[in-house]
C-alpha positions as CSV (number, residue, x, y, z in Angstrom):
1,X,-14.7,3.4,-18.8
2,X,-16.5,-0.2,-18.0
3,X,-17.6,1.0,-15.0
4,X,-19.7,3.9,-16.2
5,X,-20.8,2.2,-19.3
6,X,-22.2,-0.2,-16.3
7,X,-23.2,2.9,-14.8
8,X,-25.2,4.7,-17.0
9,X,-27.1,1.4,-17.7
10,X,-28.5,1.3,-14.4
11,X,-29.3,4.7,-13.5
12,X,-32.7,5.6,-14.4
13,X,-33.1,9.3,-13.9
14,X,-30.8,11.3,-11.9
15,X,-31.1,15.3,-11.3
16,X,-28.1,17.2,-11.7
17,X,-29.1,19.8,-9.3
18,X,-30.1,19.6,-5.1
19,X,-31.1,20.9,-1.7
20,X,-28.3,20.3,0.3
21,X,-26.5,21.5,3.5
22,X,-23.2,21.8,3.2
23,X,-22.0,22.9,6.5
24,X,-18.3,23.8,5.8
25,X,-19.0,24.1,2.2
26,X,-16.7,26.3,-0.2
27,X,-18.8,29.5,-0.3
28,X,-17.3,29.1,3.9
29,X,-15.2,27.2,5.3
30,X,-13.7,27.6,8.5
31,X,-10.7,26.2,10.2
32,X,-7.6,24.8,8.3
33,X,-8.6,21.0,7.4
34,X,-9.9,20.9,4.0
35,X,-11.0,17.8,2.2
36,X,-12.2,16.9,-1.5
37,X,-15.5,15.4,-2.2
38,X,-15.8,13.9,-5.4
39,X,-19.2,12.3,-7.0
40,X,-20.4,11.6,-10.7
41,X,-23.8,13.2,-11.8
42,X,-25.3,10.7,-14.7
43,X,-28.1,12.7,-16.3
44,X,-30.5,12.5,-19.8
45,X,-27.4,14.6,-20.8
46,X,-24.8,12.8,-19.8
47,X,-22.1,12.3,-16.8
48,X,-20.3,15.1,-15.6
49,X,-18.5,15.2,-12.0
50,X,-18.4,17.7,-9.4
51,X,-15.8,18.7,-6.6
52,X,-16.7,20.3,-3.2
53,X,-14.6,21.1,-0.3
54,X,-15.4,20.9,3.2
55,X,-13.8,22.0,6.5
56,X,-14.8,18.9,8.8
57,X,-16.5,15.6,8.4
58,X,-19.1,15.8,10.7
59,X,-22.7,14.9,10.4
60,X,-24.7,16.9,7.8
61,X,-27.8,15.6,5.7
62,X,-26.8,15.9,2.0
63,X,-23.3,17.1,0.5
64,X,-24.9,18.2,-2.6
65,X,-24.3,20.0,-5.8
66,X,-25.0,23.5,-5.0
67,X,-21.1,24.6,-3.9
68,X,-19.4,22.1,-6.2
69,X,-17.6,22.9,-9.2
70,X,-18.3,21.1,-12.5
71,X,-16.3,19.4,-14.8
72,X,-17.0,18.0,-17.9
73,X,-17.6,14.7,-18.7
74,X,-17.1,11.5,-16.0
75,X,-14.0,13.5,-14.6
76,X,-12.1,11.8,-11.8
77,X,-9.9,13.1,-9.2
78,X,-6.9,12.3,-6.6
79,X,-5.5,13.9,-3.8
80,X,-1.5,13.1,-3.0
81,X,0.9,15.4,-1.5
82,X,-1.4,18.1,-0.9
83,X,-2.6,18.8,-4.4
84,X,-6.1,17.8,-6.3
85,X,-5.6,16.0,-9.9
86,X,-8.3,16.1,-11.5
87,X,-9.0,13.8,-15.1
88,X,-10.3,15.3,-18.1
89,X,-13.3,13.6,-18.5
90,X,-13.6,14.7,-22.2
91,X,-9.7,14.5,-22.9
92,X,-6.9,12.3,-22.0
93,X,-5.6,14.9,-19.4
94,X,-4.8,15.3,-15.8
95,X,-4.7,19.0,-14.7
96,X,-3.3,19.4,-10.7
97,X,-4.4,22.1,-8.9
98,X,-3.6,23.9,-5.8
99,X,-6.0,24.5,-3.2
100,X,-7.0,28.1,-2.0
101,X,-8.1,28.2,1.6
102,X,-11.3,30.0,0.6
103,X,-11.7,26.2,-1.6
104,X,-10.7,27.5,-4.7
105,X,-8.7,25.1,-7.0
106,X,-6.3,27.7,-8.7
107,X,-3.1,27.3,-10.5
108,X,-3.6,24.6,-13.3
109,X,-1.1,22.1,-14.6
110,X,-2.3,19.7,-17.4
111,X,-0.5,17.1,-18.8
112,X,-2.1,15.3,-21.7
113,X,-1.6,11.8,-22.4
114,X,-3.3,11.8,-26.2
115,X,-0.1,11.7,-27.9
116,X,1.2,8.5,-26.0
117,X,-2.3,6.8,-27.9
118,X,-4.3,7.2,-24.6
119,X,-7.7,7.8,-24.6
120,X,-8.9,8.2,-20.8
121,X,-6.5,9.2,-18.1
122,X,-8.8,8.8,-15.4
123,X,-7.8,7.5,-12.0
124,X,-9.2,4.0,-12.5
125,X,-6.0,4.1,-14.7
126,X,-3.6,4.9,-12.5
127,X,-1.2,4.1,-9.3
128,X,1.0,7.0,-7.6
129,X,4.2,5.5,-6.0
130,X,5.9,8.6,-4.8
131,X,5.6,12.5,-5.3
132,X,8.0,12.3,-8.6
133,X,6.4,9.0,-10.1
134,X,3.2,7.5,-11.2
135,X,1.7,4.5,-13.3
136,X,-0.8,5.5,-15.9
137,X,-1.8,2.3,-17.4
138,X,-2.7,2.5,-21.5
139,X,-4.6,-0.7,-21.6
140,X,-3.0,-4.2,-21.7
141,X,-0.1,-2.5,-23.9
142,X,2.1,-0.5,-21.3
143,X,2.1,1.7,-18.3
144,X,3.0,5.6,-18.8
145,X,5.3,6.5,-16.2
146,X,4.7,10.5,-15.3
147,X,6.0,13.1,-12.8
148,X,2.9,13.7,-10.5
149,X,5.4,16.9,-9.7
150,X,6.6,18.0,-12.9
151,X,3.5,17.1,-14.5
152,X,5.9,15.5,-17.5
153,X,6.0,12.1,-19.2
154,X,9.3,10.4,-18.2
155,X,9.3,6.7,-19.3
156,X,6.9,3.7,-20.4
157,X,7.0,0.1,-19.3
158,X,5.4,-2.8,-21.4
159,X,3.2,-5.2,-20.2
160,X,3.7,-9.0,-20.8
161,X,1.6,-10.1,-23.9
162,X,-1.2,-11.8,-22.6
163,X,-3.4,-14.2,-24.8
164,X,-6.9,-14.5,-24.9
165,X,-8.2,-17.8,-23.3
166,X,-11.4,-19.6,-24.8
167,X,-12.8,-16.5,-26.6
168,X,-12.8,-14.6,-23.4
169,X,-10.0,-11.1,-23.4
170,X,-7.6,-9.8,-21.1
171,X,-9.0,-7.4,-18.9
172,X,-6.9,-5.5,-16.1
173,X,-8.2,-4.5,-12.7
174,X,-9.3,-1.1,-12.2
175,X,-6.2,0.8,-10.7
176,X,-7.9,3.0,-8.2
177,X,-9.5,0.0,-6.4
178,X,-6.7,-3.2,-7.0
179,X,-3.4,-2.1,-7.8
180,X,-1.4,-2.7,-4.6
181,X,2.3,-1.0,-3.6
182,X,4.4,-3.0,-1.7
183,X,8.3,-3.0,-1.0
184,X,9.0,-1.4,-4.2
185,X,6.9,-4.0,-6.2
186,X,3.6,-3.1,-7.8
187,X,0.7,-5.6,-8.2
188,X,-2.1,-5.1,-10.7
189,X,-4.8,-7.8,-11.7
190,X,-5.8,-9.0,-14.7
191,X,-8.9,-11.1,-15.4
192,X,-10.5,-12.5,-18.6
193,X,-14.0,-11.5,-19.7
194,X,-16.8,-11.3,-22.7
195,X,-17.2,-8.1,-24.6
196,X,-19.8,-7.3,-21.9
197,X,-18.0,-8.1,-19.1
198,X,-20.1,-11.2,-17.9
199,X,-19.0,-14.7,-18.6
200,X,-15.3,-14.6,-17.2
201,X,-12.6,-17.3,-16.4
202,X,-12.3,-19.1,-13.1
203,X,-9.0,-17.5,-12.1
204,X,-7.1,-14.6,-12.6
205,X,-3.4,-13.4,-13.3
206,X,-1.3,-10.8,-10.6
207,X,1.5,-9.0,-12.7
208,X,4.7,-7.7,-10.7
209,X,6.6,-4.7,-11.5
210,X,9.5,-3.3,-10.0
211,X,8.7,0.3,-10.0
212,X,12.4,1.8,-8.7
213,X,13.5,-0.3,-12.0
214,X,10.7,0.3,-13.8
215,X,10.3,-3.3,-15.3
216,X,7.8,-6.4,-15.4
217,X,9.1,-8.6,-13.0
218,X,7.1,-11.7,-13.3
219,X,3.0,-12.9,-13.4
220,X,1.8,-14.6,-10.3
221,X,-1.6,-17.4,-10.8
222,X,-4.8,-16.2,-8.8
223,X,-7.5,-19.3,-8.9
224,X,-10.4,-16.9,-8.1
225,X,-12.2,-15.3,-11.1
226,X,-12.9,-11.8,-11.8
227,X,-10.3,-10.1,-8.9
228,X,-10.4,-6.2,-9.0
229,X,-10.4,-4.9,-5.8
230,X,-6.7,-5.1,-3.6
231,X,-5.9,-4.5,0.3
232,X,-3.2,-5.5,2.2
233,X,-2.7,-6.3,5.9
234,X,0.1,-5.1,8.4
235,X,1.9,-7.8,7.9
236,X,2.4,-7.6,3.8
237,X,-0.5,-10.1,2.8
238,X,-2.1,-8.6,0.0
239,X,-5.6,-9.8,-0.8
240,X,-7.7,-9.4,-3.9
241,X,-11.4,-10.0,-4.3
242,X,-13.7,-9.1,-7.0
243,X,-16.3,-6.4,-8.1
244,X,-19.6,-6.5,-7.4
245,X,-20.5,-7.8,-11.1
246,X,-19.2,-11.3,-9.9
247,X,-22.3,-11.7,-8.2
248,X,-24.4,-11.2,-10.6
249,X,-22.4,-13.9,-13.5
250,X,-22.1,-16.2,-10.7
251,X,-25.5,-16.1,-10.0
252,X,-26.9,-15.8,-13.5
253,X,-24.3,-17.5,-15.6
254,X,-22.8,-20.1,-13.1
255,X,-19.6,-18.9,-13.3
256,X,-17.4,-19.6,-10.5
257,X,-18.3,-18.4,-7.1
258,X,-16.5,-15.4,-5.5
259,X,-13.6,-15.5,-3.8
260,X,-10.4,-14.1,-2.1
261,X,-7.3,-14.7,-2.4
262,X,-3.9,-14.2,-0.4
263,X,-1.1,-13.3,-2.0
264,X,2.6,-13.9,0.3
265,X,4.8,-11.3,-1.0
266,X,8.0,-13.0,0.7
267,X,7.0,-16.3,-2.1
268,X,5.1,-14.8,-5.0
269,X,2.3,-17.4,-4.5
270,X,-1.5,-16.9,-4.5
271,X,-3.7,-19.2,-2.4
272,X,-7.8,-19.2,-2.1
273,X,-8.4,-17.1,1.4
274,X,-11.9,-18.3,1.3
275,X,-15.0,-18.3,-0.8
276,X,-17.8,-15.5,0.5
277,X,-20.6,-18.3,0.1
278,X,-18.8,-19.8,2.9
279,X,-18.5,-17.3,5.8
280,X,-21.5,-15.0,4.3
281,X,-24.2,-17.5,4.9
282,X,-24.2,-19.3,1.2
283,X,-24.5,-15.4,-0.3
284,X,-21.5,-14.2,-3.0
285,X,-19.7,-11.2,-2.2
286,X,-17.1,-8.6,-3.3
287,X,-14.8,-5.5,-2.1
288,X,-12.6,-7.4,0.4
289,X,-10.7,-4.3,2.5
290,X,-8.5,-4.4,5.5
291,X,-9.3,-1.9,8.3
292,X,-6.6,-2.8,10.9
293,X,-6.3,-4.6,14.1
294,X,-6.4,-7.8,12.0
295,X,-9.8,-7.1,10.8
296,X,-11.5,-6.8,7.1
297,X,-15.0,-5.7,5.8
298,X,-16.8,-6.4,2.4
299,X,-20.3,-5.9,0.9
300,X,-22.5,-9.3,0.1
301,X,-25.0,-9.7,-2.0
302,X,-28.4,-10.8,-0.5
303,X,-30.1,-13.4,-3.1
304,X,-32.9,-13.7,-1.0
305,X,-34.4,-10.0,-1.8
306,X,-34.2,-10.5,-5.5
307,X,-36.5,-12.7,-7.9
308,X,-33.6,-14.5,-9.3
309,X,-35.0,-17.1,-10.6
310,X,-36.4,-14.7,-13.6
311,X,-33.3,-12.6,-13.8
312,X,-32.7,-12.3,-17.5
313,X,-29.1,-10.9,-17.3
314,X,-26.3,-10.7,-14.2
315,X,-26.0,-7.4,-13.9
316,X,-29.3,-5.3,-13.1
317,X,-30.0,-7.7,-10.0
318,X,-27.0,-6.3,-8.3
319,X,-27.9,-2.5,-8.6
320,X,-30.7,-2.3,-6.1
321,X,-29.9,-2.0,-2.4
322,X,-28.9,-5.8,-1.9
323,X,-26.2,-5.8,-0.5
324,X,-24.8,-5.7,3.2
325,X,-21.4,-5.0,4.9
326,X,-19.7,-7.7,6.6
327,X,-16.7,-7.9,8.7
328,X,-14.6,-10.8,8.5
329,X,-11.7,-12.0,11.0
330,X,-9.6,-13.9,9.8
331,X,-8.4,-15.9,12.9
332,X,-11.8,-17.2,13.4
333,X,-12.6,-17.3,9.5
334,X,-16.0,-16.1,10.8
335,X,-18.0,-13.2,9.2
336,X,-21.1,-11.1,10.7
337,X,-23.3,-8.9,9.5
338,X,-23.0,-5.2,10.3
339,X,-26.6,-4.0,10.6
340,X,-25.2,0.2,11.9
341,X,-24.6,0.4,7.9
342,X,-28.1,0.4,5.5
343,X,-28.7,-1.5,2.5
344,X,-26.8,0.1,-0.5
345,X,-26.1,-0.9,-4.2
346,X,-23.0,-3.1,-3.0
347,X,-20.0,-0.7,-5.0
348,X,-18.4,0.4,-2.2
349,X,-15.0,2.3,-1.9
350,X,-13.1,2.8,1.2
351,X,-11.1,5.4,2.9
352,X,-9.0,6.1,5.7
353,X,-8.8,9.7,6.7
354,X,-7.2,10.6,10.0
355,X,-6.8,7.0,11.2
356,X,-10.7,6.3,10.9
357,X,-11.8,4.1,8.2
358,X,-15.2,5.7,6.2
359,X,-17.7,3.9,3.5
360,X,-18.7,5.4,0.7
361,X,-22.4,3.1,-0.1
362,X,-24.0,3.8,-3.5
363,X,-27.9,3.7,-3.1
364,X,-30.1,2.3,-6.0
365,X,-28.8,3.1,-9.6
366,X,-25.9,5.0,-8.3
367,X,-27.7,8.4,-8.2
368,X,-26.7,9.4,-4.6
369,X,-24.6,7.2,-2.3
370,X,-23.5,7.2,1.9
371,X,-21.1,8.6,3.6
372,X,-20.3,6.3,6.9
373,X,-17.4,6.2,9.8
374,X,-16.9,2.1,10.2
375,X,-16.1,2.9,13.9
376,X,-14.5,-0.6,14.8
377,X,-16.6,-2.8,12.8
378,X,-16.6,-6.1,14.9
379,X,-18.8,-4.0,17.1
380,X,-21.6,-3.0,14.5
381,X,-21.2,0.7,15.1
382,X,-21.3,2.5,12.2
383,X,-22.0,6.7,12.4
384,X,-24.0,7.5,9.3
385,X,-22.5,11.0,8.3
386,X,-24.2,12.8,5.2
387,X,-25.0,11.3,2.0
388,X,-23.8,12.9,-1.5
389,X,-25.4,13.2,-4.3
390,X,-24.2,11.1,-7.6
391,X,-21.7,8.0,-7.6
392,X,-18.9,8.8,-4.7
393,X,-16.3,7.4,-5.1
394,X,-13.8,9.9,-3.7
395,X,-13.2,11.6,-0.2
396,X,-9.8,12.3,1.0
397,X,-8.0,14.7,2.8
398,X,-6.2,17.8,1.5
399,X,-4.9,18.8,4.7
């Protein structure tokens, strides 16, 4: 829930209801492709999220609220194999629907977690590995092993006890964003923090599981602070990077800078990649991602708009639209600035739909956010498709 505890401290107003053109929106959709749109509505009232379905992803002004369907609560969702899971965002549950062609989501399956001590089973939580297995993690105590298929509870597998360090607590990496799957070995970050999630240790810990054994395999060091966001390359590199909150502290607080690192697989070693101050023109930076062809993006944070100088606290300098995407190649250890994709609140997630990667770019406070096709980002061509209103943080492919 840190994230929209962070959330709901930076939004200011934000209307739960729109104008918007839908296109190949639910009430008809065309065609056989069908893909989920999820966003999270933060209101006087509260958060709730909202699902729509479209036929294409072509250019539209506003995927809005107006064909969505509400759930309660900051609901999550996930799309594997063809079926929508969608998290209770009142309840520990995830319910997995089917998907109607008219964009109905019919035929409910809930599986609730409460009983196993969880309290919120959203998809920050957890990793699929195949169509019969997923990791639901239950805090720093153990991850809830599931049937995605089933929709049953089949096994548990306990962390490593992990102290805290100089007052500061064991925090793990959000799961949607920095869990990584590689050659039967799963890799989720932890990183120590403050109650509030500001002042934070200079490096961070990578725990290995074997997930065909189901079993803690061993902790790897990380000396960059704050890593929670995980991509890999094509040739099994997997890299983390932090959030966009390590900005802020290192900013505000003088933490350690942001940084990447590179985790080899083949020796279970982490090594600093590079620092973003270096290759982003003395700026700190966040959401490291891999789009192929040897290249990567990320989102920096531009010091120079802010008055940081008077900033009081880390965090409410890095929700306004400060931040830039970058592409980075690695050969060169060079990084430019892509200008095709506006200035946006920095909390970017990434997708790959049909081979092309898209960027979903929060705008100020979170209360509507970008939809963009990266195109090949060493050439600065990025195709603004439709913007959505709330927090996006979810577009895939249903089929």
């Amino acid at each position: 829930m840190r994230r929209l505890t962070l959330l709901a401290a930076l939004v200011t107003v934000a209307g739960c209801g729109s104008d918007d053109s839908n296109g190949g929106s639910s009430s008809g959709l065309t065609g056989t492709s069908r893909y989920a749109v999820h966003s999270i509505v933060t209101s006087p009232d509260g958060q709730d999220g909202y699902v729509t379905i479209l036929d294409s992803l072509v250019q539209r002004p506003t995927v809005g609220l107006s064909s969505a369907r509400e759930f309660s609560g900051p609901s999550d969702i996930w799309v594997y194999e063809g079926s929508v899971y969608v998290s209770g965002g009142e309840t520990p549950t995830v319910t997995k629907f089917t998907l109607t062609d008219d964009g109905k989501l019919v035929d409910p399956k809930v599986l609730n977690f409460s009983a196993r001590g969880l309290t919120d089973a959203a998809f920050w939580n957890n990793t699929f590995i195949s169509a019969t297995k997923a990791y639901m993690l239950n805090g720093l105590a153990q991850y809830i092993v599931w049937n995605p298929t089933t929709m049953e509870i089949t096994n548990t597998v306990d962390l490593p006890k992990i102290e805290n360090r100089n007052g500061l607590i064991p925090r793990a990496g959000s799961a949607d964003r920095s869990t990584i799957v590689h050659d039967g070995r799963l890799y989720q970050t932890v990183a120590w923090y403050d109650e509030q999630w500001a002042h934070r240790t200079d490096d961070s810990l990578v725990l290995v599981f074997d997930v065909n054994a189901d079993k803690f395999v061993q902790n790897i060091a990380a000396p960059c602070p704050g890593l929670d966001v995980g991509t890999k390359d094509d040739s099994g590199h997997i890299y983390f990077s932090p959030w966009t909150g390590g900005a802020g502290t290192a900013l505000v607080l003088h933490t350690a800078p942001t940084c990447v690192v590179d985790v080899d697989t083949a020796t279970a070693t982490a090594t600093v990649a590079f620092k973003f101050a270096d290759v982003a023109g003395g700026r700190e930076g966040s959401d490291f991602h891999y789009v192929g062809n040897g290249k990567f993006v990320f989102t920096a944070f531009h010091h120079e708009k802010v008055d940081l100088a008077n900033a009081k606290e880390p965090f409410g300098i890095i929700g306004g639209l400060n931040w830039h995407v970058w592409n980075y190649d690695p050969q060169t250890k060079t990084a430019t600035e892509m200008q095709s994709v506006d200035w946006n609140s920095g909390a970017a997630y990434w997708f790959k739909i049909d081979g092309v990667d898209l960027a979903l770019m929060p705008a100020t406070g979170y209360t509507s956010s970008t939809v963009y096709n990266l195109g090949i980002p060493s050439t600065d061509k990025a195709t603004r498709l439709f913007d959505v209103t709330g927090y996006n943080m979810r577009l895939f492919k249903v089929r």
